[in-house]
C-alpha positions in Angstrom: -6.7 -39.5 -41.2 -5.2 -36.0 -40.5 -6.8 -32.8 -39.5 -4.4 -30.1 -39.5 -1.4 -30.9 -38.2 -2.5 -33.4 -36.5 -2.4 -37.3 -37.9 -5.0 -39.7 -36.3 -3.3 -43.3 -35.0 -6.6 -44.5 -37.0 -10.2 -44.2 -38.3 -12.0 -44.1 -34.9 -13.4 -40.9 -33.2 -15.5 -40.6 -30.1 -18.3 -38.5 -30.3 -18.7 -35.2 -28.3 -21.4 -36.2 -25.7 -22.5 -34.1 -23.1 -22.5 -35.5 -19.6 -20.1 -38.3 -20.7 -16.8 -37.3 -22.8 -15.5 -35.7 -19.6 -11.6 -35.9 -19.4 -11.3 -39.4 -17.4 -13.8 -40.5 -20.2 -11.8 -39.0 -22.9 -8.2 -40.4 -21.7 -9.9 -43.8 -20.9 -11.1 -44.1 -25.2 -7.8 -43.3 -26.3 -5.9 -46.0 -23.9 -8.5 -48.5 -25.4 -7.4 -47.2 -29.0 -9.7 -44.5 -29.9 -7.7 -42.0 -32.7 -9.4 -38.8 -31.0 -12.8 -38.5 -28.3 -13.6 -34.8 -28.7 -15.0 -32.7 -25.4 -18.5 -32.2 -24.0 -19.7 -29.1 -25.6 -18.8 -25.8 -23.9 -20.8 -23.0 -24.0 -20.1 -20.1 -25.9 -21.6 -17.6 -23.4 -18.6 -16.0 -21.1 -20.4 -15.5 -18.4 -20.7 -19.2 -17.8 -16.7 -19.2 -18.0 -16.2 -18.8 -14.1 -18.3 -22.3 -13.4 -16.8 -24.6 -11.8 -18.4 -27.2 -14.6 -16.8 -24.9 -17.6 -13.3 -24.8 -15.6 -13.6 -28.7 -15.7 -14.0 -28.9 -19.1 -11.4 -26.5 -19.8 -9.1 -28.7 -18.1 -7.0 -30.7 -20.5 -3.8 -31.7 -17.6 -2.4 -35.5 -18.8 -5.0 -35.7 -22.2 -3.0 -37.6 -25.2 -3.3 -35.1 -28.4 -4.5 -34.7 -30.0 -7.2 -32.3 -28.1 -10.3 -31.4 -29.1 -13.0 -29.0 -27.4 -16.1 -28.6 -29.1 -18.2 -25.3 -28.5 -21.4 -24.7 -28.7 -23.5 -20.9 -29.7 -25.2 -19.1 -32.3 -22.9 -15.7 -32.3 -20.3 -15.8 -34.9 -18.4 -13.2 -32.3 -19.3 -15.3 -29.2 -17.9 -18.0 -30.8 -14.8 -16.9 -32.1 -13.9 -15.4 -28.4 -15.2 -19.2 -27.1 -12.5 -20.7 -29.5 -9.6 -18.5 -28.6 -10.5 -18.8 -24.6 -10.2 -22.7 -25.5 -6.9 -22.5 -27.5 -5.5 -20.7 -24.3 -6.2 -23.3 -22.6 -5.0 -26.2 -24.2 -7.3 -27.0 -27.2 -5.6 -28.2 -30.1 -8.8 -28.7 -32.9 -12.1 -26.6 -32.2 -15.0 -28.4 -33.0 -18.4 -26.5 -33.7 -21.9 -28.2 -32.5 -24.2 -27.8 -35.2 -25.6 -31.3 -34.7 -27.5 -31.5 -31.3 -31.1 -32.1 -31.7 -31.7 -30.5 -28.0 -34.5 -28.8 -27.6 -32.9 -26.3 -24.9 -30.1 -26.0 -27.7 -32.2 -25.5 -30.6 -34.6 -22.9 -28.7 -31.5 -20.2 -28.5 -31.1 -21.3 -32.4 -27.4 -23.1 -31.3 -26.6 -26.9 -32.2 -28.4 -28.1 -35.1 -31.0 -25.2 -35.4 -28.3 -23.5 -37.1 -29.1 -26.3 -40.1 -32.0 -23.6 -40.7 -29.6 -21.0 -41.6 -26.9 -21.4 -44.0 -25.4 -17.5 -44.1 -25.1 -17.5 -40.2 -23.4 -21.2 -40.3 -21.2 -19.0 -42.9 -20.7 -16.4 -40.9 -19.8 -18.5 -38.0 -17.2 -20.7 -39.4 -15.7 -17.3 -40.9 -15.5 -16.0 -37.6 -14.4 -18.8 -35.5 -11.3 -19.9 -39.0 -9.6 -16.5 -38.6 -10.1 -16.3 -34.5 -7.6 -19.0 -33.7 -4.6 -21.0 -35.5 -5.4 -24.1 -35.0 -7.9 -26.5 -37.0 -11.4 -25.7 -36.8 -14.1 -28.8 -37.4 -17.9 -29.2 -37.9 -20.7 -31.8 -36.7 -24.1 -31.5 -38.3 -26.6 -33.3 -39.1 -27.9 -34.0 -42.2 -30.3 -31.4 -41.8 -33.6 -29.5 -40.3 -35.8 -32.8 -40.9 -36.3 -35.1 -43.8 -37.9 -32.1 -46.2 -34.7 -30.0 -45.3 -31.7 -31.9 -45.7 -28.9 -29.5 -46.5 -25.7 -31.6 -45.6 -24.4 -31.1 -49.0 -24.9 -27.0 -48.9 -23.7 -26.7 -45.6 -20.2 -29.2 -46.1 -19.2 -26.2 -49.5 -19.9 -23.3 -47.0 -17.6 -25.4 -44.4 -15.2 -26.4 -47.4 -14.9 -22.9 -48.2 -14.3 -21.8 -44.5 -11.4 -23.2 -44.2 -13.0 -25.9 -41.8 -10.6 -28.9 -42.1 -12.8 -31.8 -40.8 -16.6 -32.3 -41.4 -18.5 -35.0 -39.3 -21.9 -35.8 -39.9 -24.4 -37.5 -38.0 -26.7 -39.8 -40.3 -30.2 -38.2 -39.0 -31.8 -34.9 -39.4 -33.1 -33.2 -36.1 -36.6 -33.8 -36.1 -35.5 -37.2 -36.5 -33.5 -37.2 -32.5 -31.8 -40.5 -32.3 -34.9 -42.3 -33.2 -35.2 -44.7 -36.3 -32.4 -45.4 -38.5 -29.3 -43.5 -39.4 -29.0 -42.9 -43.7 -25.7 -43.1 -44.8 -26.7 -41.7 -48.4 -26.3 -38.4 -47.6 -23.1 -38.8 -46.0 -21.6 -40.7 -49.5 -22.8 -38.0 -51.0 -21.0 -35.4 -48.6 -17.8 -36.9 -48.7 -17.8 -37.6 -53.4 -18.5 -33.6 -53.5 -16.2 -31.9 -51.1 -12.4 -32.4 -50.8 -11.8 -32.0 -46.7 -12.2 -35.3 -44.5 -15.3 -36.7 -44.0 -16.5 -38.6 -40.5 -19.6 -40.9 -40.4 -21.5 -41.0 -37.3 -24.4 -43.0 -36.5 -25.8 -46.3 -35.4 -22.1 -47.6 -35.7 -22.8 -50.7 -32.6 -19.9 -53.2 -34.6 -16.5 -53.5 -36.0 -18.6 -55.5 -39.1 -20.7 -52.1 -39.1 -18.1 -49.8 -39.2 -16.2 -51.6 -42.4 -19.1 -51.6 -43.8 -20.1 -47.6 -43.7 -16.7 -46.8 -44.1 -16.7 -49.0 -47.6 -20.0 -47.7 -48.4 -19.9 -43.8 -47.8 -16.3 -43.6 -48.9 -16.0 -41.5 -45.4 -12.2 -41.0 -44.0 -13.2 -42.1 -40.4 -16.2 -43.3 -38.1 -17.4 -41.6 -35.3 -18.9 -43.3 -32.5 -21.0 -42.0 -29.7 -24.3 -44.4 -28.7 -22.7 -47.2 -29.5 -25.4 -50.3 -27.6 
């Protein structure tokens, strides 16, 4: 799989997680054979820049590319600076949360409350595309909750972003990690738009991972709860 430049040793991505892909983390999943493990989110906000926590996640000395930071926000402006502070410091691919169910995310309308909104998701990836030169991915979720799924809108708006990678995590918010992922929506993603496609979501195998990959068509898997 290839986003960008940049061509994956393989199909397997580790999920952005907070309080867990740290860097160690990170370099530890690609010595055990991981393609990519994409950052903890980073906050948008650059008055959180100076933290010693947001310096550490910045910090990309002795990673394998390729490297990915994924940021996190609701201002297309915010977000675009947030990219190009990242770039500066070593990001290769910026990935864009709008798949985390948090309720302290969703409350200032970031991670997967932006589902809810599909001209500021446009207006975002606009922003963030022409801030920086290097590829610019998306995580969602399949959308607001099970009488809102918008998966299929929101992958054309990122298709026509110039977003080069779309992952997409097999729940909607209201659904949290509870239940079952539904990989229909993400077969359905991946036969309508022409950019790679990344399955995430109750992939606990190697038998479960053929077997979404074969069945969504999807050009990688993306693990992140994975017992």
């Amino acid at each position: 799989m290839q986003i960008g430049p940049h061509l994956l040793k393989n199909k397997l991505i580790v999920a952005p997680m907070a309080g867990v892909t740290d860097r160690p983390f990170r370099q530890l999943c690609k010595k055990m054979g991981a393609g990519m493990a994409v950052s903890e989110m980073v906050s948008s906000n650059s008055l959180l820049w100076g933290s010693i926590k947001t310096q550490r996640r910045a910090n990309h000395d002795g990673e394998v590319s390729p490297i990915s930071v994924q940021i996190a926000g609701a201002d297309p402006q915010m977000l675009a600076t947030a990219a190009r502070y990242n770039v500066d410091n070593g990001a290769q691919i910026i990935d864009i949360n709008m798949g985390c169910p948090a309720k302290k995310i969703c409350n200032v309308m970031a991670g997967s409350a932006l589902l809810q909104d599909e001209k500021l998701v446009g207006r975002i990836l606009d922003s963030v595309v022409n801030a920086v030169d290097v590829p610019v991915t998306l995580k969602i979720r399949t959308g607001w909750d099970k009488q809102h799924k918008n998966a299929l809108s929101v992958a054309r708006i990122a298709e026509n972003s110039g977003v080069q990678a779309l992952a997409i995590h097999g729940r909607t918010r209201a659904c949290a990690y509870t239940g079952t992922a539904e990989y229909d929506t993400i077969a359905a993603v991946k036969a309508a738009i022409n950019i790679p496609v990344i399955a995430n979501g109750d992939i606990t195998t190697p038998e479960k991972a053929q077997e979404i990959l074969a069945y969504t068509k999807a050009d990688a898997i993306m693990i992140g709860r994975a017992a």
